[in-house]
N, C-alpha and C positions, 0 to 999 in steps of 0.2 A: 752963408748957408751951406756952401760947398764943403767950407772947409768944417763946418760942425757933421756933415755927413762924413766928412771921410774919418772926422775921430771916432764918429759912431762904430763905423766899419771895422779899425784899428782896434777899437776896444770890444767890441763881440767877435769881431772874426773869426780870434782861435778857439772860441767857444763855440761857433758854428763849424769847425773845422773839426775840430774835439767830438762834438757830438755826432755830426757827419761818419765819423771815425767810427765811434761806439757802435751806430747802428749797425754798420756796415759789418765790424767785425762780429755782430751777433748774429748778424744773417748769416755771413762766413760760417760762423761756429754751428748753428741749424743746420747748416747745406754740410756741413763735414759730419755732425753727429748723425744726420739720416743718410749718407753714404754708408757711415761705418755700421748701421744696423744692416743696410742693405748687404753691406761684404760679409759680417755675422753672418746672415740668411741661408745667403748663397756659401761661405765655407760651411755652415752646417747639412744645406743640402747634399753638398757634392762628398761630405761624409757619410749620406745615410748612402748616396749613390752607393761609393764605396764598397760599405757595408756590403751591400744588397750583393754588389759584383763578387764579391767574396766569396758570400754563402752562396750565389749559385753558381761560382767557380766549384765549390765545395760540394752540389748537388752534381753537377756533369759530372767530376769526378769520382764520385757515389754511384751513378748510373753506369757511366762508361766502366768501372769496376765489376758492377752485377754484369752486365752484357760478357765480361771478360769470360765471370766465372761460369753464366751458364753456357755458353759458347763452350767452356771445357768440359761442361755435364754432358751434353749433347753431344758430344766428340767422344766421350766415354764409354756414352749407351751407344752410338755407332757401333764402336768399336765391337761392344756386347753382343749387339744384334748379328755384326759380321761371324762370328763366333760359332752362331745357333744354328746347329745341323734343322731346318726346316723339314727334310724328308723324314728325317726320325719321328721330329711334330706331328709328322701327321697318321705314322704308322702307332703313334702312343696316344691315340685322340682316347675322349672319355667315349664310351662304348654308348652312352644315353646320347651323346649328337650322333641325331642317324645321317648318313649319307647317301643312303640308298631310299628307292621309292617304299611305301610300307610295303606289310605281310596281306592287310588284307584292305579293301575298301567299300564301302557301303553310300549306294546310291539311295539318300532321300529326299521325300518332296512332301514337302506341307504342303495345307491348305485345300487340296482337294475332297471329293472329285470337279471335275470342268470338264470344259468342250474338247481342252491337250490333254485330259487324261489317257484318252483312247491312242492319240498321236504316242503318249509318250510309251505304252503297252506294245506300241506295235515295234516300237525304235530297241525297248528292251529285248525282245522276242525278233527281233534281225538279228540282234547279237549275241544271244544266248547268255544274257543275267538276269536277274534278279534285282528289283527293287522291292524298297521298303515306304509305304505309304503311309503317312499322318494325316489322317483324314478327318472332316468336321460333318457336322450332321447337315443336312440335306432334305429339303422335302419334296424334290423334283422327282420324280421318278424315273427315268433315262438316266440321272447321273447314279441313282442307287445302283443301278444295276453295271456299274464299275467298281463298286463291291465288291460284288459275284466275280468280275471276270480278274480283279486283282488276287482272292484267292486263287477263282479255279485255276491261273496260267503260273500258281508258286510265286507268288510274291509276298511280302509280309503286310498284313492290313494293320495298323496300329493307329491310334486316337488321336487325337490332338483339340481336343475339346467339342462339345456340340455345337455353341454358339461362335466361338472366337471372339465375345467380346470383354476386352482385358476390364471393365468397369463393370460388367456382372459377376466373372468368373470369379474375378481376386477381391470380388467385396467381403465375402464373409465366405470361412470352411466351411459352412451350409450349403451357400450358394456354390461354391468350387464340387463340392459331394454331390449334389443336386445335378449338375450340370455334367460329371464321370458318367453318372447312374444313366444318362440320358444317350451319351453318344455308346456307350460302352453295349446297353440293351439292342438302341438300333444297329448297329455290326452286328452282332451277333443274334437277331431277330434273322436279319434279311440274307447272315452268310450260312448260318449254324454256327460257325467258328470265334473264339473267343478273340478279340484284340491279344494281338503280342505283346505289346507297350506301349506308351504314352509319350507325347512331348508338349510340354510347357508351351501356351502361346507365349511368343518372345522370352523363349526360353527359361529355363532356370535361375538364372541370373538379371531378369526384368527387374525395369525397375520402373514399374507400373504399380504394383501390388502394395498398398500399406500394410501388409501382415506379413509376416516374416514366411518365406515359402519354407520353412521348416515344416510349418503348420499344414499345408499341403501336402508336402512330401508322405508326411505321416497318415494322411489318408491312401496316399498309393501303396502306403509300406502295409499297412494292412488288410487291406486287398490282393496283394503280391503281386504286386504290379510296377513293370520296373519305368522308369523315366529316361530317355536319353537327350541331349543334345547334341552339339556340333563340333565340330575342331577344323573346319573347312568352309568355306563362306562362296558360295557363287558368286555373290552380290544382286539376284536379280531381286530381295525382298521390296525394297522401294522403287526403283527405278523400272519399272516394265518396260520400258523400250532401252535399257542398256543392250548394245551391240553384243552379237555373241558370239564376237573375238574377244571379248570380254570380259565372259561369263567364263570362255575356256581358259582365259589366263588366270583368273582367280582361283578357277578348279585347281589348278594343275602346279601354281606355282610353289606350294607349301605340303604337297604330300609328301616328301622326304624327310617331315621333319616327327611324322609319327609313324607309330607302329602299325596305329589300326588309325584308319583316314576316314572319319566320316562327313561325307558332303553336303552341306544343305543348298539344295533346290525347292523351288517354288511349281504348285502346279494351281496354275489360276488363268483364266479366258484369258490375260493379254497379255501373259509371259509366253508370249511365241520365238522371243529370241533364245528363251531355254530350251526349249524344242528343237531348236535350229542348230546348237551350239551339242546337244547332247551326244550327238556319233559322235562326234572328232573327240568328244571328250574323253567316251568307251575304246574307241582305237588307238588313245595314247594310249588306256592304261594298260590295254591289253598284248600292245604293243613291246610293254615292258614285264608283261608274264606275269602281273599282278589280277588276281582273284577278284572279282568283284561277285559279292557276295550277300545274301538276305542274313539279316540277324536272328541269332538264335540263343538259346542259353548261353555259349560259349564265348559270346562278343562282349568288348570287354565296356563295359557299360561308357559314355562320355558324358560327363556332368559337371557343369557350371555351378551351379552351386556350392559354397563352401559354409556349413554350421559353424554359428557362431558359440557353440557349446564346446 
């Protein structure tokens, strides 16, 4: 029995040895062919690396080159600027930047009359000018009669709608004519004297109005009647309690940049900080030898509006 096993053994053996062999060497050849994809992989990756290193060797160097060249731009214009006689600059300025305060300026106040109209009468007539009124209609009778006392003390009474209100006035040229006829009869009912001029509620340049304020304008233009707006902003129209170190810095910071400076103030019950702000604001200007002045023919009209014609 032994010995028929051991020829058994003797005659398969090296066919189990053989085949042992076979497998082994195709596992072998598996484990080497999936390395060698893996070393493909990785040499291809560390090529795109490569790459990549290259080109953004190629981009610093691109960059670090513009840096070089504007770094020489800029070392150029230095140079240029060292160059530039500045004192000549400013004696060859364009003569339309002004640098001085204007020639003339004109104090006005929408919205009235009010309870500050009186305060604000009294503060002109301390200092001997002249303001200009745009005033609304009124049924109170105590404030009519700042009318009267805005002509008789030389100030200019001028309109500024009966109503004030921007969705009556500017619904239709009817209702805009309708609404002149009305503030324009009571001034001059109650002074004798004709309104000077007119100011747009929220100016000329609102943009309240679906009609084009041409269409307007053309009712004043036939009437001969002229319009003015601003080129100078207090700022008290929204804010009634703005401080009036506030109002004087608004005044005052932009009049050198025209000729004729006209100021818009508000005269309404709780713009008391304009009231309060208003000397210091006459004593700069007067301080600087500038005219403050009521408007007459001669003023040079300030209008916001530009035709689209």
């Amino acid at each position: 029995m032994r010995v028929r096993r051991l020829k058994q053994m003797l005659l398969f053996g090296p066919y189990v040895v053989f085949l042992v062999t076979v497998i082994m060497c195709v596992l072998l050849f598996v484990l080497i062919s999936k390395e060698d994809r893996r070393i493909d992989a990785l040499e291809e990756e560390i090529g795109h690396i490569a790459t990549n290193q290259n080109s953004l060797i190629e981009e610093v160097s691109s960059v670090s080159s513009s840096v070089d060249e504007l770094g020489s731009a800029v070392g150029a214009i230095s140079k240029e600027l060292s160059l530039i006689d500045i004192g000549a600059y400013e004696e060859k300025t364009d003569a339309n930047e002004r640098k001085a305060w204007p020639k003339k300026v004109y104090l006005t106040f929408d919205d009235g009359p009010s309870s500050n109209t009186a305060k604000i009468l009294d503060i002109l007539d301390k200092y001997g000018v002249k303001g200009n009124f745009f005033c609304v209609g009124t049924e109170n009778e105590d404030l009519r009669k700042m009318y009267n006392r805005i002509v008789d003390e030389g100030h200019v009474l001028c309109m500024h709608s009966y109503s004030h209100k921007y969705n009556e006035i500017y619904s239709s040229v009817d209702a805009f004519t309708e609404d002149l006829d009305k503030i324009y009869s009571l001034l001059y009912e109650v002074t004798g004297k004709k309104p000077v001029g007119y100011r747009f509620p929220g100016g000329s340049s609102n943009s309240v109005s679906k009609i084009p304020m041409e269409e307007f304008i053309k009712v004043l233009d036939e009437r001969g009647i002229t319009y003015y707006d601003w080129n100078v902003v207090a700022g008290d129209a929204t804010n009634p309690m703005l401080p009036a170190e506030k109002i004087i810095e608004n005044s005052l910071c932009d009049l050198n940049e025209y000729e004729e400076a006209m100021i818009l103030f508000h005269d309404l019950y709780n713009k008391t900080s304009t009231v309060e702000a208003l000397p210091e604001i006459i004593e700069a200007i007067q301080a600087n030898g500038i005219p403050i002045v009521p408007i007459d023919d001669k003023t040079m009209p300030i209008k916001h509006y530009t035709s689209t014609n």
